[in-house]
C-alpha positions in Angstrom: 0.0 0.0 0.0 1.6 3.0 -1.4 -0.9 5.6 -0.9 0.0 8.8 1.6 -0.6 8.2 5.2 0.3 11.1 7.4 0.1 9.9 11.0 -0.7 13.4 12.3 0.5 12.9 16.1 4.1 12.0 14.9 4.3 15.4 12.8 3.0 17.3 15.7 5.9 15.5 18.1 8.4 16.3 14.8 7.3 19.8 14.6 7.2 20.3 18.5 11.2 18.9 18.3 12.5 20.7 15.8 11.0 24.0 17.0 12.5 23.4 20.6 15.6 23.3 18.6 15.1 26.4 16.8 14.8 28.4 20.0 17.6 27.3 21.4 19.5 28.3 18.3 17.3 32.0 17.8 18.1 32.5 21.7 21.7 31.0 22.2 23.1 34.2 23.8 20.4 33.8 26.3 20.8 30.0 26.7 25.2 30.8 26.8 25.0 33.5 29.6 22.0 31.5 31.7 22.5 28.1 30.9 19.6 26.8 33.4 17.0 28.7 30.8 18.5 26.4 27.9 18.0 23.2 30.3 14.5 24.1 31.1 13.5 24.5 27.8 15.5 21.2 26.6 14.1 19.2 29.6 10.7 20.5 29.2 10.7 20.4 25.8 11.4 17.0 25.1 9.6 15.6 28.5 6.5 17.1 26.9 7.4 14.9 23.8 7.5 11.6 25.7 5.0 12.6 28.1 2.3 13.0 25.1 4.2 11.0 22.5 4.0 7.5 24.6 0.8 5.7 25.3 -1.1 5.9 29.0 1.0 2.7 29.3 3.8 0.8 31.3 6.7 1.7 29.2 9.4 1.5 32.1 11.0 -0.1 34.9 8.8 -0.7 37.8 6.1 1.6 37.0 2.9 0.4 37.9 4.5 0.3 41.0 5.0 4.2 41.3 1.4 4.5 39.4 0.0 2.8 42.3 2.4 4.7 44.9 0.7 8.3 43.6 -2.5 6.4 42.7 -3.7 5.8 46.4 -2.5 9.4 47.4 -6.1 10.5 47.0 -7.3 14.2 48.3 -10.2 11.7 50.3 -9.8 8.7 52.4 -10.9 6.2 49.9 -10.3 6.0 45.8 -12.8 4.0 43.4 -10.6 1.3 41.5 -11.8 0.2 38.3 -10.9 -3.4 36.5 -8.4 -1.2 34.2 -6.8 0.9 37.3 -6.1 -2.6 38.8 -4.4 -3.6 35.7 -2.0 -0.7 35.8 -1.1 -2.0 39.6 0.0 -5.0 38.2 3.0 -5.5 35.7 2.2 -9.0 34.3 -1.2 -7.9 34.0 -0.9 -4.8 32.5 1.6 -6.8 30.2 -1.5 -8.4 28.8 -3.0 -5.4 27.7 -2.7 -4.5 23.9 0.1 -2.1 23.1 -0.8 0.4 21.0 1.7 0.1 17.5 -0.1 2.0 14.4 -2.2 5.7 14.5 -5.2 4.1 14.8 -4.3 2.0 17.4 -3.3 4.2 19.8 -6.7 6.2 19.4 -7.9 2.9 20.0 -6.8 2.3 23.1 -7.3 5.6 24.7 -10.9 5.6 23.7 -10.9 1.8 25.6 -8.9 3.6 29.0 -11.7 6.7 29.0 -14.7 4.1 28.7 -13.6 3.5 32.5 -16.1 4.9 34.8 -12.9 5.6 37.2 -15.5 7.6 39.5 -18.4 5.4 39.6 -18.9 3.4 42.8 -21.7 1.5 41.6 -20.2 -1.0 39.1 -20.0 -4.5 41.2 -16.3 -5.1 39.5 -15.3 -1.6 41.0 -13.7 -1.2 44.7 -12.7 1.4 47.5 -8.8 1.4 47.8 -7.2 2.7 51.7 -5.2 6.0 50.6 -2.3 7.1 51.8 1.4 6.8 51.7 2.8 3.3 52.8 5.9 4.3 53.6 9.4 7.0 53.3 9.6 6.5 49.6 6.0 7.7 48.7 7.6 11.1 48.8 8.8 10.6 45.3 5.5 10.0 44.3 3.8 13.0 45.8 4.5 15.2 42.5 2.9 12.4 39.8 -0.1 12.1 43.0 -0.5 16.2 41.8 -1.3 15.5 38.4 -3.7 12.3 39.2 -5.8 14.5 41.9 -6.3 17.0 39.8 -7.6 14.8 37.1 -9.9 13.4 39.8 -11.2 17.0 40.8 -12.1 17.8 36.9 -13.3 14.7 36.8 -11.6 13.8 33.8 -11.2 10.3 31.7 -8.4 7.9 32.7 -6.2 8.2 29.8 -6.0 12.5 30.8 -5.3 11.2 34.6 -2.5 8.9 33.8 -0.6 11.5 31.4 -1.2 14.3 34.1 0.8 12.3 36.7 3.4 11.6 34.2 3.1 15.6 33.4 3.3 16.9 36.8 6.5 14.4 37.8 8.2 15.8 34.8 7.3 19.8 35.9 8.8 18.9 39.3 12.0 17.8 37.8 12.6 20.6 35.4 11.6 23.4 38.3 13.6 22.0 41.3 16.8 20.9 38.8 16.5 24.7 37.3 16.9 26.1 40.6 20.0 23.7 41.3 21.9 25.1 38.3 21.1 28.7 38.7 22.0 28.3 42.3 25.4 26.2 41.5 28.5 28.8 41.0 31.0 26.3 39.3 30.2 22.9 36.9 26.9 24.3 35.6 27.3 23.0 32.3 28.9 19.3 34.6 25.2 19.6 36.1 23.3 20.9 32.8 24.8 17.6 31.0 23.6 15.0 34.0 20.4 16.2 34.2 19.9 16.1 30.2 21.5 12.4 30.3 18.2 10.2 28.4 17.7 7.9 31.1 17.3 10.6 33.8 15.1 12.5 31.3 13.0 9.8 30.8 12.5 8.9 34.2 11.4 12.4 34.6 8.7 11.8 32.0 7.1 8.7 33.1 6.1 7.2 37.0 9.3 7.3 38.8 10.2 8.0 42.4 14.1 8.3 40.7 13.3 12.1 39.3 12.0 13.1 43.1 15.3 11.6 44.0 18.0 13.1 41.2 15.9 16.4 41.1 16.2 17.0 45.1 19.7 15.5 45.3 20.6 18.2 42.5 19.6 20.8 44.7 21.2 19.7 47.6 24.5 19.5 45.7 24.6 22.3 44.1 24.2 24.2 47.4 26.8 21.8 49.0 29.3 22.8 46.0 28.8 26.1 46.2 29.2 26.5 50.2 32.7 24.9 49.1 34.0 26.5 46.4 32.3 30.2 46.7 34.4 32.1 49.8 32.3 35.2 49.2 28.9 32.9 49.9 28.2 32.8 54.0 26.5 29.7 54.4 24.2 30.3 56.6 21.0 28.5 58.3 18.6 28.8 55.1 21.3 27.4 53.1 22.1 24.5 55.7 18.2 23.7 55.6 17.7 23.6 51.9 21.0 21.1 51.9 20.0 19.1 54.6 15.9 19.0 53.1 17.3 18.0 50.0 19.2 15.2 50.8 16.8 14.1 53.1 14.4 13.8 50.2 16.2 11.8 48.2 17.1 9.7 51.1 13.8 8.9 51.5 12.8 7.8 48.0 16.5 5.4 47.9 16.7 4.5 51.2 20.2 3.1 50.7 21.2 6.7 50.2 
């Protein structure tokens, strides 16, 4: 079959690349002399790609784990968990779902996740879930929880409540690592070139506890460095605490930290 086919998502995730890349060119200077500016548009830029470019779907390590972890951090006591929810908390289960290859396939499935009544407490095949942290490492999975409650408040269709946990994770990452290079005074292109690194990206864009943990340890380092190396900079109390809170952060989604 030879005829045109234009699958219109992929052109809009094309287009959306190459015009991040043409405003880091148009606004180098800017991105030379404040090199977090070029990382926040980089990192958000291309989060937003895999955050709307991959299907509402386990894609990597371990994450209907974290989708559960933020899942159950509901606003109220109890959440409603539907047949396809309870999929997503399992990863041999959720391995059985269909994953989504062609165009029409991917519409496919989305219109199959938002024929979920995730609100409706009525269906016998639905139940009431405890929420709430379990333990330390639920920390990390207070920023994707952000996205999920507000999809719950607006009431809005699974496949919207998965990609805004996934969306909010990301906006976390990008905001606290900003501040870390801004803050740093030496090794902010060292810093810049970490927290571009694909993997860390990428764990940034999906349900992982690890962005919580590189974002916040990031900050702490960058304070830690700069207390070191920067004689003129008194490190005082408030410095101390955003340290000290950052490390503790991460140490709390790795415990071995």
């Amino acid at each position: 079959d030879n005829s045109l086919n234009i699958n219109a998502r992929r052109m809009w995730l094309v287009f959306f690349f190459v015009l991040i890349l043409l405003i880091m060119i148009t606004y180098r200077e800017l991105v030379a002399k404040r090199i977090e500016v070029g990382f926040a548009i980089a990192a958000l830029g291309i989060g937003l790609v895999m955050v709307f470019g991959f299907p509402a779907y386990k894609i990597t390590w371990d994450e209907e784990v974290h989708f559960k972890g933020s899942y159950k951090m509901a606003l109220a006591p109890k959440v409603v968990v539907t047949p396809e929810v309870d999929y997503y908390f399992d990863a041999n289960r959720v391995a059985s779902l269909y994953y989504p290859m062609a165009e029409c396939e991917f519409g496919q499935f989305k219109e199959f996740l938002n024929a979920s009544k995730i609100y409706s407490k009525s269906n016998p095949d639905n139940y009431l879930m405890k929420s709430g942290p379990e333990g330390l490492y639920d920390v990390g999975h207070i920023a994707g929880s952000i996205g999920i409650n507000i999809g719950r408040i607006l009431h809005l269709p699974l496949w919207w409540v998965y990609i805004l946990g996934k969306l909010t994770n990301l906006l976390m990452y990008v905001g606290i690592t900003y501040l870390a290079i801004r803050h740093i005074r030496i090794g902010k292109g060292i810093m810049t070139v970490l927290a571009l690194m694909p993997t860390i990206l990428f764990q940034a864009s999906v349900y992982s506890y690890d962005a919580t943990a590189n974002a916040f340890a990031f900050l702490a380092m960058s304070y830690l460095i700069t207390a070191i190396v920067d004689k003129e900079n008194v490190f005082d109390w408030k410095q101390c605490a955003v340290f000290v809170g950052g490390i503790a952060i991460a140490s709390c989604v790795r415990i071995v930290y």
